[in-house]
C-alpha positions in Angstrom: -31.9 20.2 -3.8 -29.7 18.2 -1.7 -30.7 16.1 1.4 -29.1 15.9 4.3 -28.2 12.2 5.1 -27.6 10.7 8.8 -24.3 9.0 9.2 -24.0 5.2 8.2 -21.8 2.6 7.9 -22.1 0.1 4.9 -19.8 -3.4 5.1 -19.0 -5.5 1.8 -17.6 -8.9 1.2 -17.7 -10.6 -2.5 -16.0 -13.4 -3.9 -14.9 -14.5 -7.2 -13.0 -17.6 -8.4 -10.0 -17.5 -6.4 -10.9 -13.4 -5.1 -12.2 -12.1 -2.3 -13.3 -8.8 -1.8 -14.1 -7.0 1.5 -14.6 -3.4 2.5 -16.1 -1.2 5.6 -17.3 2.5 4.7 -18.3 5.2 6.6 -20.2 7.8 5.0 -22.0 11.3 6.2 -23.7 14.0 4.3 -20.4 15.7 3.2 -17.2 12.9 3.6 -17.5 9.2 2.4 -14.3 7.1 3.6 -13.8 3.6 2.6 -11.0 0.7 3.5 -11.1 -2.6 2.2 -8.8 -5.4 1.0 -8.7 -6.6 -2.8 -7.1 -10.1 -4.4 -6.7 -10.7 -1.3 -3.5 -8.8 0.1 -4.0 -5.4 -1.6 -5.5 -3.2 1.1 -6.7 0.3 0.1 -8.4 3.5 2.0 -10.5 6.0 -0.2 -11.5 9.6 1.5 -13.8 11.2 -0.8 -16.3 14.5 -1.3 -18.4 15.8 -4.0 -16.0 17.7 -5.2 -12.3 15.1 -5.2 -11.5 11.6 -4.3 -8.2 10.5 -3.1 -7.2 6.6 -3.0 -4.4 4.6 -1.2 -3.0 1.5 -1.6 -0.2 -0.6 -1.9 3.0 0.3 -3.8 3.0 -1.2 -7.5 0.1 -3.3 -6.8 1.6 -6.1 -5.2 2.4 -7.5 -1.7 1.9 -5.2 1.1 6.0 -3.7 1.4 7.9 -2.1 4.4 7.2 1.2 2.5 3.7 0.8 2.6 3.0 0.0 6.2 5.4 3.4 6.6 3.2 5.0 4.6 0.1 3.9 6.9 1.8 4.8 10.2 2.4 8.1 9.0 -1.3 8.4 7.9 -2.3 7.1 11.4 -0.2 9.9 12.9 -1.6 12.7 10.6 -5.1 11.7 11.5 -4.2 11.7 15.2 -2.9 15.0 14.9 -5.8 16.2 13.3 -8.4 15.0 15.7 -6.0 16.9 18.3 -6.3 19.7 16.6 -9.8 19.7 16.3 -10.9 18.5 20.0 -8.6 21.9 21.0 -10.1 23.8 18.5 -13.9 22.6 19.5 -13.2 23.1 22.9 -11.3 26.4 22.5 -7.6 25.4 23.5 -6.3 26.4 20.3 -4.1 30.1 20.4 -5.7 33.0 18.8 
């Protein structure tokens, strides 16, 4: 049986010789997503379920590229979209 969990957030900073680790997650009964920065210029943004986990992060592992903040607008703008969408949907806008 599987309880139902209240929202939370859950905040992480570690450091190793010369690494620093940091990370901010927000998790509910049904969608964990997590962002956080590794070696220290590699940021990342997990969205996960029970069921599949999808990760982000820089191209090729290295310094943070004009591709990759691209890549994180466009994500911005998806997720915008998608709230739109909802708030119309919740409050009925949307068309039959």
């Amino acid at each position: 049986m599987r309880t139902e969990r209240q929202p939370y957030t859950y905040c992480v900073m570690s450091e190793r010789p010369g690494k620093i680790h940091r990370s901010v997650s927000f998790y509910d009964a049904r969608l964990r997503i997590s962002t956080g920065v590794v070696e220290d210029y590699r940021p990342y943004l997990t969205i996960g379920t029970d069921s599949a986990e999808m990760t982000v992060s820089t191209t090729g592992g290295g310094p943070v590229t004009l591709a990759d903040l691209e890549l994180a607008e466009r994500l911005v703008a998806a997720a915008r979209d998608y709230r739109s969408k909802c708030r119309a949907a919740y409050t009925g806008a949307l068309p039959a």
